[in-house]
Each structure stands twice: as structure tokens, then as C-alpha cells.
C-alpha positions as CSV (number, residue, x, y, z in Angstrom):
1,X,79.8,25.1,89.3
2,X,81.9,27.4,86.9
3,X,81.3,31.5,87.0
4,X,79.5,32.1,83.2
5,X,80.3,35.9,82.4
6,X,77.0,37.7,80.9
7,X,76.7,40.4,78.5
8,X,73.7,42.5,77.2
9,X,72.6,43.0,73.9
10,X,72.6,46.2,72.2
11,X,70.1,45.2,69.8
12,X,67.2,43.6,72.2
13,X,68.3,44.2,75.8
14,X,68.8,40.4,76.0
15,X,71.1,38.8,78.2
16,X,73.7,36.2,76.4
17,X,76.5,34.3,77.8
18,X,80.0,36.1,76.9
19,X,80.7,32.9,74.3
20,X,77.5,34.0,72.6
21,X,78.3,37.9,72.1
22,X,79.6,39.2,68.7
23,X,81.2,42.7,68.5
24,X,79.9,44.5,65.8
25,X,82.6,47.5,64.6
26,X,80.9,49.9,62.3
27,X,84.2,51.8,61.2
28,X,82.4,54.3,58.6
29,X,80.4,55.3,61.9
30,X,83.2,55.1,64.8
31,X,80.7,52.9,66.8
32,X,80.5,49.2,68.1
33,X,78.3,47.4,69.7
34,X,77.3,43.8,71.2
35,X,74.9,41.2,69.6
36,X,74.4,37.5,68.7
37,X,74.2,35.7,65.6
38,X,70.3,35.7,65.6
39,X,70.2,39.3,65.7
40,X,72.3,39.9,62.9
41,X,71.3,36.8,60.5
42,X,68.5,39.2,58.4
43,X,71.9,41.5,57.6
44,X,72.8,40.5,53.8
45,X,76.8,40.2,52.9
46,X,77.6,42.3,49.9
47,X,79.8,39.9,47.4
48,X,81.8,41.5,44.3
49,X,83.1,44.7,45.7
50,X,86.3,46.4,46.1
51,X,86.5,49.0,49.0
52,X,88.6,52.4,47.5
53,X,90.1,55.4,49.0
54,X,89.5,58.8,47.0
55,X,92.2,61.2,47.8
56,X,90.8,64.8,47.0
57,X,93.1,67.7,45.9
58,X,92.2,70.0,49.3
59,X,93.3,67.0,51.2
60,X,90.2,64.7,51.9
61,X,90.5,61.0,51.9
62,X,87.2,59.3,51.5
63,X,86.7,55.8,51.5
64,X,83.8,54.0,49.5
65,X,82.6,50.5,48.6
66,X,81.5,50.0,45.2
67,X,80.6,47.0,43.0
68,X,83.6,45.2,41.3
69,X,82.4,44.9,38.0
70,X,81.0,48.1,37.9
71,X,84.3,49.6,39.1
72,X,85.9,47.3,36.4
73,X,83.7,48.8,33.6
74,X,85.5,52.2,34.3
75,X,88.7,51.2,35.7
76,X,90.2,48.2,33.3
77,X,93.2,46.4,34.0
78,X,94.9,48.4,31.3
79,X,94.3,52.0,33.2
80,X,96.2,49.9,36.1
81,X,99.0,48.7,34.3
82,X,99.4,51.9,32.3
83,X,98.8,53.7,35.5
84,X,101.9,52.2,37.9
85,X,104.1,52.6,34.7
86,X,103.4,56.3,34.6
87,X,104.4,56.3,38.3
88,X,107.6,54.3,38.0
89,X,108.4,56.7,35.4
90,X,107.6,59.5,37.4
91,X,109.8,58.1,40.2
92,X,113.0,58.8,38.5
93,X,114.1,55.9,36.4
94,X,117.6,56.3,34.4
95,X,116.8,57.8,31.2
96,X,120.0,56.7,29.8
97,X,119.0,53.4,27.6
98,X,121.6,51.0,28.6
99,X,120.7,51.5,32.2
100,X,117.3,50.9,32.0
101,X,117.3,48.0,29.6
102,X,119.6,46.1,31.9
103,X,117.4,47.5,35.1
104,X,114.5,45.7,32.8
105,X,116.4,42.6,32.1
106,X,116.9,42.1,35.6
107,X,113.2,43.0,37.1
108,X,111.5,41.1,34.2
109,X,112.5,36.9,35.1
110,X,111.3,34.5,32.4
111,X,108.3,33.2,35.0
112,X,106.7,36.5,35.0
113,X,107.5,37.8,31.3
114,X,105.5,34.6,30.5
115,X,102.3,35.1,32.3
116,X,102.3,38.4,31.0
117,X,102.5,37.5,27.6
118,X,99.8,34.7,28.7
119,X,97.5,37.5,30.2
120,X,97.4,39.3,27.3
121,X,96.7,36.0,25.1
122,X,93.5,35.8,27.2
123,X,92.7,39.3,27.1
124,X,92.7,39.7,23.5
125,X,91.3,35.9,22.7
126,X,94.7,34.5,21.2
127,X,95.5,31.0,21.7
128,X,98.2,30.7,24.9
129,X,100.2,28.3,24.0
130,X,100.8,29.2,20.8
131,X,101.0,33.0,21.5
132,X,103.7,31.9,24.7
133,X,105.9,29.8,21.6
134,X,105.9,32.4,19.6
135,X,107.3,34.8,22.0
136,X,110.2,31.9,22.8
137,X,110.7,31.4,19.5
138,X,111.3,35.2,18.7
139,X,114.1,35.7,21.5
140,X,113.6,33.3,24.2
141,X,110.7,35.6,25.8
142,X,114.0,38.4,26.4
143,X,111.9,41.8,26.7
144,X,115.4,43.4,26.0
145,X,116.6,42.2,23.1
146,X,117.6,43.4,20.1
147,X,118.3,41.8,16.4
148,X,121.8,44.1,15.2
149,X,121.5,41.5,12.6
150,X,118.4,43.4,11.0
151,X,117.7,46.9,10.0
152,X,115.2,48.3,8.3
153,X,113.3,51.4,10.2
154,X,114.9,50.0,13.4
155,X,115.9,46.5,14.6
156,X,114.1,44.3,16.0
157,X,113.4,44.7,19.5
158,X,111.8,43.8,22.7
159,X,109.6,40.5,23.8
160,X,107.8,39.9,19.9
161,X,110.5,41.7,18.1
162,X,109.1,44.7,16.7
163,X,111.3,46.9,13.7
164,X,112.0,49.8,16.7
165,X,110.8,52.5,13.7
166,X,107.3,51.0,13.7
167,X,106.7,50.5,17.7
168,X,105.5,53.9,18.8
169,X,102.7,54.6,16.3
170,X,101.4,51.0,16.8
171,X,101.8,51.2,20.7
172,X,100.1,54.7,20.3
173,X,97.2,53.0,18.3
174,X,96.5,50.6,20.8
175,X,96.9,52.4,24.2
176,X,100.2,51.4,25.2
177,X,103.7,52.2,26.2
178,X,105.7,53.5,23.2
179,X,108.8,51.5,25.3
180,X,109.4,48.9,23.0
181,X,111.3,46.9,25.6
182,X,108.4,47.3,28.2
183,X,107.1,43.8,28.4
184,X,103.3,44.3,28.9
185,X,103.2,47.0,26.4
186,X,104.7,44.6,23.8
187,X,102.8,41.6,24.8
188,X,99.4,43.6,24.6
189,X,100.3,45.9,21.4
190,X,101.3,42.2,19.5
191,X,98.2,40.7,20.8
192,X,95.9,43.2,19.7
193,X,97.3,43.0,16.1
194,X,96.9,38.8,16.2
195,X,93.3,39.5,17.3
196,X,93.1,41.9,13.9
197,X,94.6,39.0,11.9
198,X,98.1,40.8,11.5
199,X,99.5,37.5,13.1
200,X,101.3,36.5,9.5
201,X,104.1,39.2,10.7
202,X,105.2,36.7,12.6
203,X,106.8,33.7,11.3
204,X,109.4,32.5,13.7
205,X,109.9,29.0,12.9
């Protein structure tokens, strides 16, 4: 006959076999303690939350779990994409043009200037597919590039080929990187003015 290791139960005193015991960690607390399944079935799972770390100015960090959609009411997807541009830009990147369009043209692959232009189909209730050949059709979905062949208040430029002149007030209006040649600015900025009805601009055939 085998040796069965026992434990005790923090919770009711109980004795339970050591393949019974779960190890409860209560990290907000700095405490852990031993119990079975039984014990902790009436405890409820939270679903739809997002755990986040507040850093304070005098040097607290404070961690707190709030409700995902709630947090997504305040805190959109745009204040995080406009967010970790701010910080790249913060973080020293070449001012000088022609560096930083070729940095761009090399970070930004086809795959992922695509599902960004796709992402901001969805988010502004344009069709895809057509909002995706539309982007190829302008300059083979090339966030960098740039019509010489055309000039009037600037050349065409970037992903949907915007008149350069004309970008910053409409990036302004919408809440987006005046970068012409910053993908997910473009992609959003164009989208937003399809969902106006501002679509006939483009006629790429």
C-alpha cells in the first residue's frame, strides 16, 4: 500500500489528499493559501477585463482590473495607435525625409499595410474589399510613394495618394497623424472621408 501525502485546508480545516489541494495566490494581498475545488466553486470568474498598471508622477505603480469595454469607451484604439506613434517620435527618429520614408518603406511590408488599410475599412463601415483595391490600385498599397508626375498643392502621396498640400488639415480634422506617409493615419483619414461620401475623390481605375 502506497504512502498518500495529506494537506489541510485553509478554508474548512478539512483534510484532502495532496492531488486534491489547489494553491490559491492572492497577489494584490501577498498571501496564499490551500483549498479544493469545492471550496472555491461559489467564487465567480470575472470575463471582459484588461488588468492595467498606473504609473503615478511621485513614483507609484498601481495595478487595477477594470472592465474591457468600459476601458474601451475611454481608451479607443485610436488613443493607442496615436499614442505609440507619439512615442516612436519621441524616441528619436531621423527627421531628415528621405531617411525616414525609406525607414517606413522597409518597416511597413505589403501583409501588414493591408490589414491596416482593412482595419480601418471596418472601423469606419467601408466595404473591405473594395477599400483594399482601391488602395492597390492607387500605388500598389506603397505608404511611401509619391506621384512627381502631378502637382497641384503637393503631389500625390502616401498609401491613398493624397495632394501633400491638403493632408495636414484633413489629418488634423479627423484626429490623425499629419505624416502623409504614416500608413494608419492615411488609411483612417481616407476612410473617414468615404464614410462622409467624399469617396468620388478617388477614381483609380
Amino acid at each position: 500500500m502506497g504512502f498518500v501525502s495529506k494537506r489541510t485546508s485553509d478554508i474548512s480545516g478539512a483534510i484532502i489528499d495532496d492531488d486534491q489541494v489547489i494553491t490559491v495566490i492572492v497577489r494584490s494581498l501577498d498571501k496564499k493559501f490551500d483549498a479544493t475545488a469545492e471550496e472555491l466553486s461559489s467564487l465567480k470568474r470575472l470575463t471582459n477585463v484588461i488588468e492595467v498598471e498606473l504609473q503615478h508622477p511621485d513614483g507609484r505603480e498601481e495595478e487595477i482590473i477594470v472592465n474591457r469595454s468600459e476601458f474601451d469607451k475611454v481608451v479607443t484604439e485610436d488613443v493607442l495607435h496615436r499614442a505609440r506613434h507619439r512615442r516612436r517620435s519621441a524616441s528619436g527618429v531621423s527627421t531628415n525625409p528621405e531617411r525616414r520614408l525609406a525607414r517606413r518603406q522597409r518597416d511597413q511590408t505589403t501583409g501588414s499595410v493591408e490589414q491596416i488599410v482593412r482595419e480601418a475599412a471596418r472601423h469606419y463601415g467601408v466595404d473591405e474589399n473594395y477599400f483594399v483595391d482601391i488602395a492597390m490600385c492607387e500605388r500598389t498599397m506603397n505608404p511611401g510613394a509619391v506621384n512627381y508626375g502631378y502637382s497641384d498643392n503637393g503631389n500625390p502621396s502616401g498609401l491613398f495618394q493624397h495632394l501633400s498640400g491638403y493632408y495636414p488639415a484633413r489629418a488634423i480634422q479627423y484626429g490623425y497623424s499629419t505624416d502623409v506617409f504614416d500608413a494608419y493615419s492615411n488609411a483612417n483619414v481616407t476612410a473617414a472621408m468615404f464614410r462622409e461620401g467624399l469617396g468620388h475623390l478617388w477614381e483609380c481605375k
